[in-house]
N, C-alpha and C positions, 0 to 999 in steps of 0.2 A: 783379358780382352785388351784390346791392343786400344792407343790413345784415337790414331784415323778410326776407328769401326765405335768408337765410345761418341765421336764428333760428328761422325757423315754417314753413323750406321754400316750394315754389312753389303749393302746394296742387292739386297733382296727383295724381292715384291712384296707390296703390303697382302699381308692374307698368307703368303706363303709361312710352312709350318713346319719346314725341316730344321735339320738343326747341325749349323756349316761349321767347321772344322777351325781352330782358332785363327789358321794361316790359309784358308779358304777362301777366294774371290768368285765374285758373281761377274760373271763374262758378258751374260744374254739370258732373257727369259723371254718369256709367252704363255699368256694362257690356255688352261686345255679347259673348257668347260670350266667348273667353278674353282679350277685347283692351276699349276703350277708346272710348266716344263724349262728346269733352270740349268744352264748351262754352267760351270763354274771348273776352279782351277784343277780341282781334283775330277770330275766327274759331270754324269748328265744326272739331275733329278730329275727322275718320274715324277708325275701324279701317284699318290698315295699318302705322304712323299718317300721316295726310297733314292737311293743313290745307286749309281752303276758305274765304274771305276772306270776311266778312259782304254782302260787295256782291257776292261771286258766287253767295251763296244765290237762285236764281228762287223757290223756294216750297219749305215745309216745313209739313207738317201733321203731326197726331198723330190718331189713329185705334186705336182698341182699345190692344193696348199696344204700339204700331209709329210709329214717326217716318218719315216719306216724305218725303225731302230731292229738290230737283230743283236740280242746280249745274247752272252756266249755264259755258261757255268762253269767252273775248275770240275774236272771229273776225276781227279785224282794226279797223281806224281808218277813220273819214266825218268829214275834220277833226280834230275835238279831240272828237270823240263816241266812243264805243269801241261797236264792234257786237260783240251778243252770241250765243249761238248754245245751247241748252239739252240736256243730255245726258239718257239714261234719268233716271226716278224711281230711285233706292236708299231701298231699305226696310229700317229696323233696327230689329228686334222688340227689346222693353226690359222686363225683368220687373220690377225697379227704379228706375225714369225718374227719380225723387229732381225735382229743376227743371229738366231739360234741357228738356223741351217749352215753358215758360215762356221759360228764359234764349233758344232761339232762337227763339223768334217775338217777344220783347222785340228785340233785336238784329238779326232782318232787318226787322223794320218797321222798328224806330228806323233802318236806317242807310238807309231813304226819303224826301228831301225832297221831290219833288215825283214825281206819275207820271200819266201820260197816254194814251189811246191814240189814235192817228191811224187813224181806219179809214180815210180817203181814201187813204192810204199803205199801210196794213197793218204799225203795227208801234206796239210800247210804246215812249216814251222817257219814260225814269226817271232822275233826279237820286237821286243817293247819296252816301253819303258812307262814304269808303273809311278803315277804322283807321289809323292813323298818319300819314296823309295831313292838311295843309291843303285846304278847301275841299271842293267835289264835284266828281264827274265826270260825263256824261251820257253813257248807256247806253241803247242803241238792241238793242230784239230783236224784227225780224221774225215776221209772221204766217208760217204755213206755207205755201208754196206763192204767196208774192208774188213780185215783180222784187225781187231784193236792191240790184240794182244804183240802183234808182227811191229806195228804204229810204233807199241810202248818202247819194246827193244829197241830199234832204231832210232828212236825219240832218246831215250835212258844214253846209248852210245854216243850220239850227236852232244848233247850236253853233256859229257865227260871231256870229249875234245876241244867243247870250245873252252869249257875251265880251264883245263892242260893249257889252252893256246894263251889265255889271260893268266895265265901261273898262278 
């Protein structure tokens, strides 16, 4: 543990019960009911508490005084592309938001380098960049109701090109 987080703490909320990464900062929080929605360098902590990696945020809005997170799941590999697969919205009502709706939407945008969508395909592929990680990854997430299978190839070839492009 580093000498700042042993002096000034991790700047976590008192009561919060996860357990933050040694080079991990607390951005923003809020309460959700009796637990915790913490904003930080890596990720959003849920309530539970669980973490969700800023390149798995699909979308987060803010609306009245409610954040609407949509986490996306890895659904498997097309090459060196990672396909993705999006779960319900979770909605967490915030009587206090303080900068949480700011710090994530600074954080999933920021972690977009590039994004596009293939309608001939049916699917987004998005360049990210994952915390702690060198470099991006490329993230492919099907339209509803396409060939996943059609998605993967195209996904699998697109990410052989752009390796090739970056040598």
């Amino acid at each position: 543990m580093g000498l700042f987080r042993r002096v000034f703490g991790s700047g976590a909320p008192e009561g919060f019960t996860g357990s933050l990464d040694a080079d991990e900062n607390v951005l923003a929080s809020a309460p959700v009911g009796g637990e915790w929605l913490v904003a930080t360098s890596h990720g959003l902590w849920l309530p539970g508490p669980r973490r969700v990696g800023w390149h798995l945020i699909s979308k987060a809005t803010w609306s009245g005084n409610a954040l609407a997170v949509v986490e996306a799941v890895e659904d498997g590999t097309a090459g060196a592309a990672v396909v993705l697969r999006d779960l319900p919205a979770q909605r967490f009502p915030l009587e206090s938001p303080g900068r949480v709706p700011e710090a994530v939407h600074e954080r999933v945008t920021g972690s977009i380098k590039s994004r596009e969508h293939n309608a001939t395909v049916g699917a987004w592929f998005v360049q990210r960049k994952v915390a702690g990680r060198d470099g991006v990854v490329l993230q492919v997430r099907p339209d509803p109701g396409v060939d996943v299978d059609r998605v993967r190839e195209v996904a699998a070839s697109v990410a052989a090109k752009i390796a090739k492009l970056r040598g």
